[in-house]
BALOBA-1460 file (C-alpha; in Angstrom, 3 decimals):
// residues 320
<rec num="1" residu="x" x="-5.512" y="8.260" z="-38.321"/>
<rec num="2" residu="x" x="-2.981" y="10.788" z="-36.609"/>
<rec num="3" residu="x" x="-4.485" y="10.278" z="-32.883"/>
<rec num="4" residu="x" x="-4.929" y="6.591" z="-33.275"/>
<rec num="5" residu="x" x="-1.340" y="5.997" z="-34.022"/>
<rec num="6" residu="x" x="-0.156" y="8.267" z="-31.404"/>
<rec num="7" residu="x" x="-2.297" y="6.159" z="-29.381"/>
<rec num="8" residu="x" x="-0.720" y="2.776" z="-30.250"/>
<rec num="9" residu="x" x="3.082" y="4.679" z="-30.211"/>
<rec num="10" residu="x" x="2.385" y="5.796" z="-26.586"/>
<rec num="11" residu="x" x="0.876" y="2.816" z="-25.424"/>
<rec num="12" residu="x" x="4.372" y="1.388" z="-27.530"/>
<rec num="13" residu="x" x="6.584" y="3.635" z="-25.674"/>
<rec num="14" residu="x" x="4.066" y="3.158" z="-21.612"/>
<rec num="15" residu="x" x="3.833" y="-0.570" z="-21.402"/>
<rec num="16" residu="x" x="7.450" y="-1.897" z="-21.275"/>
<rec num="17" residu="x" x="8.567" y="1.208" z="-19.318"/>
<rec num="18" residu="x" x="6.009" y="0.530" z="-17.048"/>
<rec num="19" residu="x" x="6.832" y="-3.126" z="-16.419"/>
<rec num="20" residu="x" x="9.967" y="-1.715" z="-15.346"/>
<rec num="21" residu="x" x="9.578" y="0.965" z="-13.197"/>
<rec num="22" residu="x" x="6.670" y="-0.258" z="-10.909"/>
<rec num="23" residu="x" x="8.130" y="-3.496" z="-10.052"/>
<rec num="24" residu="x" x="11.727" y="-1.226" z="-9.131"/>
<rec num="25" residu="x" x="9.804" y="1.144" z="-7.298"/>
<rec num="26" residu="x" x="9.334" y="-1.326" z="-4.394"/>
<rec num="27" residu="x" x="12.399" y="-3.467" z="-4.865"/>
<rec num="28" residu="x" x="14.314" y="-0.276" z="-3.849"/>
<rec num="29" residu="x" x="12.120" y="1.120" z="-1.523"/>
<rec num="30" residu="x" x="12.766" y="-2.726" z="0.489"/>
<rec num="31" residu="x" x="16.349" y="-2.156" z="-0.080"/>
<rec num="32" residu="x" x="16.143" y="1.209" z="1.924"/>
<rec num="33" residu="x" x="14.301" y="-0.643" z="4.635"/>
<rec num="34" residu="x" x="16.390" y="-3.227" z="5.192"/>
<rec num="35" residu="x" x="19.360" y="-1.391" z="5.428"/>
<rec num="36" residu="x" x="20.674" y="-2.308" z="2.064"/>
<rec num="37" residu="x" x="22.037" y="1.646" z="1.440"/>
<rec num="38" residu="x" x="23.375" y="1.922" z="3.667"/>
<rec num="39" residu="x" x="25.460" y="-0.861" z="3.947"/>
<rec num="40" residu="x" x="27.179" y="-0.429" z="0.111"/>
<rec num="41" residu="x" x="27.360" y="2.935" z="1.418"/>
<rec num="42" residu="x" x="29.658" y="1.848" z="3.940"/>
<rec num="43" residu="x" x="32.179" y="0.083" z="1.122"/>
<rec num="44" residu="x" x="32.144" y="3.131" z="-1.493"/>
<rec num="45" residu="x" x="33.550" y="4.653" z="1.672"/>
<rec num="46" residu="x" x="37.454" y="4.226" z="0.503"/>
<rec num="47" residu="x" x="36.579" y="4.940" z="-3.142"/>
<rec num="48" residu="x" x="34.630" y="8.113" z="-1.988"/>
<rec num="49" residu="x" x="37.942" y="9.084" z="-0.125"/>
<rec num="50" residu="x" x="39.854" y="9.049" z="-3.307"/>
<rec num="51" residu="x" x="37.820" y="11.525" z="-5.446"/>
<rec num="52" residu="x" x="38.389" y="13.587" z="-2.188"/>
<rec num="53" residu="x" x="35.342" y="13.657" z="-0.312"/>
<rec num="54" residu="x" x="34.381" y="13.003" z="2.796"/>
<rec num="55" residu="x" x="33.065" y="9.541" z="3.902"/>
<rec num="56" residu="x" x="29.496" y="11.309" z="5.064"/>
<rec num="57" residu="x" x="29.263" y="11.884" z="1.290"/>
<rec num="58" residu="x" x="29.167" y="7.945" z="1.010"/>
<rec num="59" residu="x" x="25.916" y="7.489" z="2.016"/>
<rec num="60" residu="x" x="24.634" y="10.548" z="-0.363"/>
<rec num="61" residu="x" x="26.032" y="9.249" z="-3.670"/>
<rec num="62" residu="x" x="24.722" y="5.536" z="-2.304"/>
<rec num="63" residu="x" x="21.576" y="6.727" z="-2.247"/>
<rec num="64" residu="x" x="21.364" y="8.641" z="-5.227"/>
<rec num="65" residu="x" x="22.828" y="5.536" z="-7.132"/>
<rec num="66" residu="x" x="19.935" y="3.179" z="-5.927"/>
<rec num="67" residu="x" x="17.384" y="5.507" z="-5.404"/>
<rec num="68" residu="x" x="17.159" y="9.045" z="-7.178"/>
<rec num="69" residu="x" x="18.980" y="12.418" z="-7.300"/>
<rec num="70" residu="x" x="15.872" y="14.136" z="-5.143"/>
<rec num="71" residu="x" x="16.453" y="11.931" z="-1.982"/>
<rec num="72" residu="x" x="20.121" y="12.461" z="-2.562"/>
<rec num="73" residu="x" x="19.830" y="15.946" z="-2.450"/>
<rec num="74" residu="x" x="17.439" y="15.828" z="0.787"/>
<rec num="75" residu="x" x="20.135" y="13.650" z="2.714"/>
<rec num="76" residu="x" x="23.194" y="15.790" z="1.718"/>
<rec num="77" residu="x" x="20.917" y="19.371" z="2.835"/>
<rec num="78" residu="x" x="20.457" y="17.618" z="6.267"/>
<rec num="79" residu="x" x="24.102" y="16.695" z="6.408"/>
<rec num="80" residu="x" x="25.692" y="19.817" z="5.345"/>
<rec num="81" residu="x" x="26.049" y="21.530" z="8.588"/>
<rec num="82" residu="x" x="28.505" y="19.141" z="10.074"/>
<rec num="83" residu="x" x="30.809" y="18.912" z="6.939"/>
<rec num="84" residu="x" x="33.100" y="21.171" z="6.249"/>
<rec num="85" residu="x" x="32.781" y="21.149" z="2.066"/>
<rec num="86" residu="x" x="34.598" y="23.297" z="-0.587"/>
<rec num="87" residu="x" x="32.769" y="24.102" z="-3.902"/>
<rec num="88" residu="x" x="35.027" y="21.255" z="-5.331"/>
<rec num="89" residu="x" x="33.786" y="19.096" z="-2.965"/>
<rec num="90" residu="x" x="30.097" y="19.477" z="-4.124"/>
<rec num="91" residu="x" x="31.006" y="19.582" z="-7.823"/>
<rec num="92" residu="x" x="32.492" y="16.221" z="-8.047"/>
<rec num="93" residu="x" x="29.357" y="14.804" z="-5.635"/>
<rec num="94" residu="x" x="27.119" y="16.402" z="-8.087"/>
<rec num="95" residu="x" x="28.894" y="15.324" z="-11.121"/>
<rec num="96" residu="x" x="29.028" y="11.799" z="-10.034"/>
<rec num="97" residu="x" x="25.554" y="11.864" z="-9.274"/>
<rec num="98" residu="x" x="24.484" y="13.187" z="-12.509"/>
<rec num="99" residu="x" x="26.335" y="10.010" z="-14.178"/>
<rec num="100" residu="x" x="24.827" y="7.367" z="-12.052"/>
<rec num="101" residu="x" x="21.597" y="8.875" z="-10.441"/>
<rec num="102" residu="x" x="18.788" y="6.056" z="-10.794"/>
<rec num="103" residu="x" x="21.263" y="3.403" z="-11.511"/>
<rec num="104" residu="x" x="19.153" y="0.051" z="-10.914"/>
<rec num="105" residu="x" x="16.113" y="1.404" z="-12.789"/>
<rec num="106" residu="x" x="18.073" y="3.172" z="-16.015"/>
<rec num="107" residu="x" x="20.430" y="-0.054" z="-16.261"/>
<rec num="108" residu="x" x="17.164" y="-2.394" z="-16.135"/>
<rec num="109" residu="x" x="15.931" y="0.471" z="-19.310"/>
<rec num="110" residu="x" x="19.227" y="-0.815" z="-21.010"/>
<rec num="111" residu="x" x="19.334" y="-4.525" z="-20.344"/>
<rec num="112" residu="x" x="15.359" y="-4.007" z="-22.249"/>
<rec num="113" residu="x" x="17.249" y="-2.350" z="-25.253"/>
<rec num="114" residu="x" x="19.422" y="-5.431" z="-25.395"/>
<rec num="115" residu="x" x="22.931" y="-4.582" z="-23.100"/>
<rec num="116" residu="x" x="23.789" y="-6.562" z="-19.865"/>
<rec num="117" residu="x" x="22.347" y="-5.068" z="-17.057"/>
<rec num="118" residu="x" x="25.880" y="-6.000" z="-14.841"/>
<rec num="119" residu="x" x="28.068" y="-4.017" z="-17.889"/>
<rec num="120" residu="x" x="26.036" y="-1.006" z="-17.933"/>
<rec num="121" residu="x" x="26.086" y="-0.611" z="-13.883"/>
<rec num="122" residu="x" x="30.495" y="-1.353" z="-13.593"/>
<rec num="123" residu="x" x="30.252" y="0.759" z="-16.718"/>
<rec num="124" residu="x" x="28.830" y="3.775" z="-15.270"/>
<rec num="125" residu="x" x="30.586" y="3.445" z="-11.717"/>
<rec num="126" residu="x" x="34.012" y="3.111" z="-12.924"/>
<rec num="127" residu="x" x="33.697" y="5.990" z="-16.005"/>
<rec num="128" residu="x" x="31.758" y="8.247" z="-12.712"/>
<rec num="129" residu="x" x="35.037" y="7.496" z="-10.623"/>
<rec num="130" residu="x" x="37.268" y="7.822" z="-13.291"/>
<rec num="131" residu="x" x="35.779" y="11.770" z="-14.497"/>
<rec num="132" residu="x" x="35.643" y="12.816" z="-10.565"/>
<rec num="133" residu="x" x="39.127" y="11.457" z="-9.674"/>
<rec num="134" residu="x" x="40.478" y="13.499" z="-12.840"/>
<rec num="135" residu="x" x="38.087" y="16.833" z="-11.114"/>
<rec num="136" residu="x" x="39.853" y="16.221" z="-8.014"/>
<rec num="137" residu="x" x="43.279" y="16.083" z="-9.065"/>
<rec num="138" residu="x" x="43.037" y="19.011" z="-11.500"/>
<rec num="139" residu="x" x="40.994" y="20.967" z="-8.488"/>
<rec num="140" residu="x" x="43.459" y="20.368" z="-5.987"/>
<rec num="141" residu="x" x="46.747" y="20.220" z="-7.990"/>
<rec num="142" residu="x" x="45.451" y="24.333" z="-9.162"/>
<rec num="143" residu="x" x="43.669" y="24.713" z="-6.207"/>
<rec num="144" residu="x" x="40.833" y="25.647" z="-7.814"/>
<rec num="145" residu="x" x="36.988" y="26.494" z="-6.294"/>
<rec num="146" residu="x" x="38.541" y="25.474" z="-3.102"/>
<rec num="147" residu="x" x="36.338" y="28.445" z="-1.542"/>
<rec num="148" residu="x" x="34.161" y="27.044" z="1.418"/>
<rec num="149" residu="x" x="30.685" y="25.911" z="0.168"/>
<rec num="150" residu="x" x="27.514" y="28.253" z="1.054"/>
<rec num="151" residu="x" x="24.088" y="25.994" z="0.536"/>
<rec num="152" residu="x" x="22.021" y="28.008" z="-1.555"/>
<rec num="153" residu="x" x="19.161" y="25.434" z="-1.866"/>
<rec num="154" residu="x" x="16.323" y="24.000" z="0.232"/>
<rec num="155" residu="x" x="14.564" y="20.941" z="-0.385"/>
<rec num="156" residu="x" x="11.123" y="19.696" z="1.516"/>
<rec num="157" residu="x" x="11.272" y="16.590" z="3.546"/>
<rec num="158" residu="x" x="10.073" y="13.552" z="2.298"/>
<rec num="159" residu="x" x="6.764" y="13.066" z="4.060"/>
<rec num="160" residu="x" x="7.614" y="9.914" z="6.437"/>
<rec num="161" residu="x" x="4.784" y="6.756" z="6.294"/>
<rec num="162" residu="x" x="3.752" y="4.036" z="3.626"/>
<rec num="163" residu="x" x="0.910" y="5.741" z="2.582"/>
<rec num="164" residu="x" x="2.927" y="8.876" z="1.647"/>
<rec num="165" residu="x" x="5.150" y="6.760" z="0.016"/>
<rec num="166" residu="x" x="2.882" y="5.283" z="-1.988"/>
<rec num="167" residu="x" x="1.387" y="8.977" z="-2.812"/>
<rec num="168" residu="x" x="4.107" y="10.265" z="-3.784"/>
<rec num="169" residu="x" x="5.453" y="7.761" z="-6.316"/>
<rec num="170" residu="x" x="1.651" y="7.159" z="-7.986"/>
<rec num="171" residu="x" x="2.074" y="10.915" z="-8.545"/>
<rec num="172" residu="x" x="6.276" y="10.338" z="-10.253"/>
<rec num="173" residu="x" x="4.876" y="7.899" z="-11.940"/>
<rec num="174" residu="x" x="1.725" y="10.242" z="-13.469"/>
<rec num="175" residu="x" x="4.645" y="12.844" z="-14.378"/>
<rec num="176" residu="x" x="6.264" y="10.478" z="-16.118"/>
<rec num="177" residu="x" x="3.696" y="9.175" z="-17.999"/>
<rec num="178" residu="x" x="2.727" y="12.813" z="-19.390"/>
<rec num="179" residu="x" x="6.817" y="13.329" z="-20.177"/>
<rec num="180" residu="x" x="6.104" y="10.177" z="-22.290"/>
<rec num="181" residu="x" x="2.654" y="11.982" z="-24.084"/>
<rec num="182" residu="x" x="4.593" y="14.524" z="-24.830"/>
<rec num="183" residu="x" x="7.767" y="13.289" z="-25.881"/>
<rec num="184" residu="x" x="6.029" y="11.099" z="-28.375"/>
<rec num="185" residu="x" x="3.635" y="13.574" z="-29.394"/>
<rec num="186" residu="x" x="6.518" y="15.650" z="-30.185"/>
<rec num="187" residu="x" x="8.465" y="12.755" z="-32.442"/>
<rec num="188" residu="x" x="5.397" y="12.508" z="-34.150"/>
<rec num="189" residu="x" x="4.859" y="16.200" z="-35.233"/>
<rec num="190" residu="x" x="8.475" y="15.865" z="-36.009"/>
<rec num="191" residu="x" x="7.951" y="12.969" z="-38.385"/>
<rec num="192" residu="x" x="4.818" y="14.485" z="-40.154"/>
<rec num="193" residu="x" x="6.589" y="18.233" z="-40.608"/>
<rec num="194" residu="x" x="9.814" y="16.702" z="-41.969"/>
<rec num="195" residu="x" x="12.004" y="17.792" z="-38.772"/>
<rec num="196" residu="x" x="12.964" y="14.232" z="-37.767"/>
<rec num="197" residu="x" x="14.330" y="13.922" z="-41.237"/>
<rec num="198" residu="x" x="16.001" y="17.430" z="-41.436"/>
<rec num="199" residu="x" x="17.887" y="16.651" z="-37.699"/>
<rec num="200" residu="x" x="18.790" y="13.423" z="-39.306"/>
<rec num="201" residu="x" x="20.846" y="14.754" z="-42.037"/>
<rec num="202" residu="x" x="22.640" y="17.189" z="-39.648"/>
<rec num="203" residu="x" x="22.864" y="14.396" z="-36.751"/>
<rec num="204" residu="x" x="24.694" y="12.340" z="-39.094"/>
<rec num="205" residu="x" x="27.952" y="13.409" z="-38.945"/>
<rec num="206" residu="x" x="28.553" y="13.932" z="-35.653"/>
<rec num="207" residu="x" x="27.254" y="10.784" z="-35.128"/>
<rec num="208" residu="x" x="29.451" y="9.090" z="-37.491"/>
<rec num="209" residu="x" x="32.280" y="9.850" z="-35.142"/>
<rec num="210" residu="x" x="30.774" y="7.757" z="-32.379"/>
<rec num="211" residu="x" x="30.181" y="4.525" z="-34.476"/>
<rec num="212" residu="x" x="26.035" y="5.377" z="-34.949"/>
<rec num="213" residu="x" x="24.033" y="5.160" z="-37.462"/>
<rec num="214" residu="x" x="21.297" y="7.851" z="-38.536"/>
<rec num="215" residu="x" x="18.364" y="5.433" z="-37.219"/>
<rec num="216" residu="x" x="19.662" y="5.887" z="-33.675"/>
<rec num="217" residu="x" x="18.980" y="9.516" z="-33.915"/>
<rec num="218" residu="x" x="15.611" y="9.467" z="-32.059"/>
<rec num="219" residu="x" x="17.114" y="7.167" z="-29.435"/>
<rec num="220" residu="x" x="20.052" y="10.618" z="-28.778"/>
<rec num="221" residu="x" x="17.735" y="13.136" z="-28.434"/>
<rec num="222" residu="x" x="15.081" y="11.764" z="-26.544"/>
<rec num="223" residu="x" x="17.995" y="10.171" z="-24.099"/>
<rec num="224" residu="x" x="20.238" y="13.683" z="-24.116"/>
<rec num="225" residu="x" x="16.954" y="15.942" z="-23.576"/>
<rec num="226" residu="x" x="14.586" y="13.690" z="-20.917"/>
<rec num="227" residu="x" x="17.121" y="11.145" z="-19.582"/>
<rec num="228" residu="x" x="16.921" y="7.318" z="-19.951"/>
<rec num="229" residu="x" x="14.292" y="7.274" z="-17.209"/>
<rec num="230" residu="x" x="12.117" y="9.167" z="-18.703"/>
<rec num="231" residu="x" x="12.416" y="8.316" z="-22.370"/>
<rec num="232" residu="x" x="13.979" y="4.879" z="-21.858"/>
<rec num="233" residu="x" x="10.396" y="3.530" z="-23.401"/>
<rec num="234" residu="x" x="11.152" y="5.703" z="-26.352"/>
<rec num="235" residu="x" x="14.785" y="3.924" z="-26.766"/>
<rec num="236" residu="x" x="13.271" y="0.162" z="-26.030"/>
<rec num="237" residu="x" x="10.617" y="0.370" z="-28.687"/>
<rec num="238" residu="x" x="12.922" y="2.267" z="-31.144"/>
<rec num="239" residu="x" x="15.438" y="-1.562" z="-30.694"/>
<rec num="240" residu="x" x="12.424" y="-3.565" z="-30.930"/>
<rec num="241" residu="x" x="11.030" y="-2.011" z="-34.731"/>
<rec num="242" residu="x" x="14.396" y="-3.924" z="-35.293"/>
<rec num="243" residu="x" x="15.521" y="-1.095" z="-37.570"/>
<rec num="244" residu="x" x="18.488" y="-0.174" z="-35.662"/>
<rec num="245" residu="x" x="22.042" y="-2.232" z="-35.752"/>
<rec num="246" residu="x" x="22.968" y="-3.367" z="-33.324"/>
<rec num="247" residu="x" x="26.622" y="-1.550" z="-32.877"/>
<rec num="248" residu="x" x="24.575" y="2.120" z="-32.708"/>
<rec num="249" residu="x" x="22.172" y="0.300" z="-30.202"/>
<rec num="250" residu="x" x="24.888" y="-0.442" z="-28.131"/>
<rec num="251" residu="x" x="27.122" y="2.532" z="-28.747"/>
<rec num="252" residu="x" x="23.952" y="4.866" z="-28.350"/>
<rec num="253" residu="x" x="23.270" y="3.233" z="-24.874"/>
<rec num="254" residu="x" x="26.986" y="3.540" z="-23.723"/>
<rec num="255" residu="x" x="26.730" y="7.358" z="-24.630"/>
<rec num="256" residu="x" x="23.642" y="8.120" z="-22.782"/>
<rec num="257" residu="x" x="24.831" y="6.430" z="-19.842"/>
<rec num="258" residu="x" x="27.157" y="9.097" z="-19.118"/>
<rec num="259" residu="x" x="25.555" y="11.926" z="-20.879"/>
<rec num="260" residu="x" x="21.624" y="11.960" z="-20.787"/>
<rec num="261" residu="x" x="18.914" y="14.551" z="-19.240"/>
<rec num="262" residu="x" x="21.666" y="17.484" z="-20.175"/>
<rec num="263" residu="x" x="18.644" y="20.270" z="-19.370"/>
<rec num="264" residu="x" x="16.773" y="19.561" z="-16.372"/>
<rec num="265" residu="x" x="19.516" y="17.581" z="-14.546"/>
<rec num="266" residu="x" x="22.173" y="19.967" z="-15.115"/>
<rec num="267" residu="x" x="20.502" y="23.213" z="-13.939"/>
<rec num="268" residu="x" x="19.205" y="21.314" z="-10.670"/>
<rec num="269" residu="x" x="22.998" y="20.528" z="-9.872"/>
<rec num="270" residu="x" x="24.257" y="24.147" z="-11.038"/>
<rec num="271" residu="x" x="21.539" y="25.346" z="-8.559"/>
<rec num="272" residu="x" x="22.386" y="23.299" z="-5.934"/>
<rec num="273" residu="x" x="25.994" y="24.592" z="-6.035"/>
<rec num="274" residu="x" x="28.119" y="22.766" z="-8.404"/>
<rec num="275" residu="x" x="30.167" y="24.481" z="-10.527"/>
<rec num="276" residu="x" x="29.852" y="23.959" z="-14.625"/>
<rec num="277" residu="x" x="33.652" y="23.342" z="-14.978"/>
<rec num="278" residu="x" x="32.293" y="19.818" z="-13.299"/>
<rec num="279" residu="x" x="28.738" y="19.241" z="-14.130"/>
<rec num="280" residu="x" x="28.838" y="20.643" z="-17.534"/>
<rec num="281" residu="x" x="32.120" y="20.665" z="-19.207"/>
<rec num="282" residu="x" x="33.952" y="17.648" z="-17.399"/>
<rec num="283" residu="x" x="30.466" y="15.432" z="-17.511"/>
<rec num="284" residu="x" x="29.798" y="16.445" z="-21.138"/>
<rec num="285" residu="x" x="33.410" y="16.484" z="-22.542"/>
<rec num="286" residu="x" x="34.641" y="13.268" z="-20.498"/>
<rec num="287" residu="x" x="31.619" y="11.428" z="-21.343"/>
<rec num="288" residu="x" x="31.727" y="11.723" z="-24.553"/>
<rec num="289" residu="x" x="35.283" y="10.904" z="-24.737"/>
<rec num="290" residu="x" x="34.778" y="7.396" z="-23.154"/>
<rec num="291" residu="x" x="32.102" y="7.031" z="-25.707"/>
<rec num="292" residu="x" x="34.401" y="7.431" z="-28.389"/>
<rec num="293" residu="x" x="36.811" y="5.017" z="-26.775"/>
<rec num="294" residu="x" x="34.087" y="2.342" z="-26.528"/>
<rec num="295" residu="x" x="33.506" y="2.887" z="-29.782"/>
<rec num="296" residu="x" x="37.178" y="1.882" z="-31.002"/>
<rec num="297" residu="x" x="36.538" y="-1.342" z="-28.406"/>
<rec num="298" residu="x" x="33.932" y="-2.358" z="-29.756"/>
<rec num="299" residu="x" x="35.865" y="-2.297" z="-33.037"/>
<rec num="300" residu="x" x="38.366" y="-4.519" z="-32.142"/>
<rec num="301" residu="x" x="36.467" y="-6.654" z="-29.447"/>
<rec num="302" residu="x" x="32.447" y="-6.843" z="-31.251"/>
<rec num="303" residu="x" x="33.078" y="-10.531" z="-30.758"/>
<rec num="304" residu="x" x="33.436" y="-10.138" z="-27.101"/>
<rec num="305" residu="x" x="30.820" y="-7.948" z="-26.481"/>
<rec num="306" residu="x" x="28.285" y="-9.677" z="-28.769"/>
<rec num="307" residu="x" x="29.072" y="-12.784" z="-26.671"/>
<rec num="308" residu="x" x="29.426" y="-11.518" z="-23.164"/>
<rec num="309" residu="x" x="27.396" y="-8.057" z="-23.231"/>
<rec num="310" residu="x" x="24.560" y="-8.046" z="-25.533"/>
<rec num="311" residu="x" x="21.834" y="-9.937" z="-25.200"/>
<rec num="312" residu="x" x="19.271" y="-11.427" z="-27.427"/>
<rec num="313" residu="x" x="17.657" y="-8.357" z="-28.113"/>
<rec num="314" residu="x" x="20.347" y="-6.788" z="-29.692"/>
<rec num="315" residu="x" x="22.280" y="-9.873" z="-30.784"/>
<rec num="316" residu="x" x="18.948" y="-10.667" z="-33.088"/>
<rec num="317" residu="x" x="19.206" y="-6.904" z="-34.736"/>
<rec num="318" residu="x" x="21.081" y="-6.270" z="-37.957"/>
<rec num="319" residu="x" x="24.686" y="-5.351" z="-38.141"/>
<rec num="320" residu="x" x="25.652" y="-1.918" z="-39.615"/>
């Protein structure tokens, strides 16, 4: 009886994460062909000069955004010996890219859960400009880590050609189907040993403070641990058991937005070269901040964004 529901909640969690990322993995692969990148690229450029980098860095966040954070990191490696970057530099690219890496594909995830896919993208862009404009000014008002930037990582080329292509994301797609074995093997074991319940009762609190409910507690770990990504099939079938409200749906989602994949993220950016006073601290802190202001929106505005942001997914779920 164990294995055969594990079998039906993987299969639960697979399917509609699935239906997402294959069809994305080619819609964005076109929009690198065509030139797409490159061209938004080109009108972050101003924005990019106001959290003080340069307008190279354009094209690196650009493509991090739409694409991932491993072909962002390839681009900026090959572009690094013509710039002339300062740790601060590199902690605000990194810390932006950390907050909207796989944009397209983790706001589809949400718009599945039941929020706009158009809110969660403006959502994430402005609260990513808004934390690295704050890092810049308190970086260069203290002059702080303005020591010149030494690239301590390497990063193998993409291998060029369709076929490659094609390779390489059967084989992302594999590793994300055993994250998703593993993650609900794991919730399962936690269920049947009592843990789930036992992080419940000491989630609760803290959650409290962020307007969601105890039921949503699966939904925060998964998202802060893996990343929406990788556990966003976890968070969609967790909204469609219906158990959830709707308000810790929604405030859930606007959390791990900003703050998700805290392990494996974090230490690729620290490695990379960005500093924690950005990547952790400012990302964490910051993010969770806004989430506590969305929180008091949502308090005073549900009507709005039950009418404008939510769709029928979430608007059909209980309220709290």
């Amino acid at each position: 009886m164990f294995f055969k529901d594990l079998y039906i909640e993987i299969k639960e969690v697979a399917v509609p994460l699935f239906k997402i990322l294959i069809p994305f993995v080619f819609a964005i692969k076109f929009m690198e062909e065509v030139g797409v990148v490159t061209l938004l690229s080109k009108i972050l450029a101003p924005l990019v000069a106001v959290i003080g980098l340069p307008p190279e860095l354009g094209l690196v966040l650009m493509t991090g955004f739409i694409v991932n954070i491993y072909a962002a990191l390839i681009l900026f490696i090959n572009i690094i010996p013509g710039l002339d970057l300062s740790v601060a530099n590199v902690t605000i690219l990194t810390t932006a890219l950390l907050i909207c890496h796989n944009l397209l594909v983790e706001s589809a995830i949400s718009k599945s859960a039941g929020v706009s896919f158009i809110y969660v993208v403006f959502f994430r862009l402005i609260s990513a400009f808004i934390i690295c404009f704050i890092l810049n000014v308190v970086y260069s008002a203290f002059d702080i880590l303005n020591e010149p930037y030494q690239a301590i990582f390497t990063i193998e080329p993409m291998r060029v050609g369709f076929n490659y292509w094609l390779q390489d994301q059967a084989l992302n797609l594999i590793y994300i189907f055993m994250i998703v074995v593993v993650m609900v093997t794991i919730l399962k074991l936690f269920r049947v040993l009592g843990i789930e319940s036992l992080l419940k009762r000491i989630m609760i609190p803290v959650l409290k403070m962020f307007g969601i409910g105890k039921d949503a507690t699966n939904i925060i770990i998964v998202g802060m641990v893996i990343g929406l990504q990788f556990g966003g099939g976890i968070v969609i079938k967790e909204v469609k058991n219906g158990k959830i409200d709707k308000q810790s749906v929604f405030l859930s989602l606007c959390m791990l937005n900003l703050v998700h994949g805290v392990i494996e993220d974090t230490i690729l950016m620290l490695t990379v070269g960005g500093h924690y006073s950005g990547v952790v601290v400012a990302r964490i802190i910051l993010g969770l901040l806004i989430s506590l202001l969305m929180f008091n929106a949502y308090k005073k505005y549900h009507l709005f964004f039950e009418k404008y942001v939510f769709n029928k997914t979430l608007i059909d779920l209980p309220k709290i």
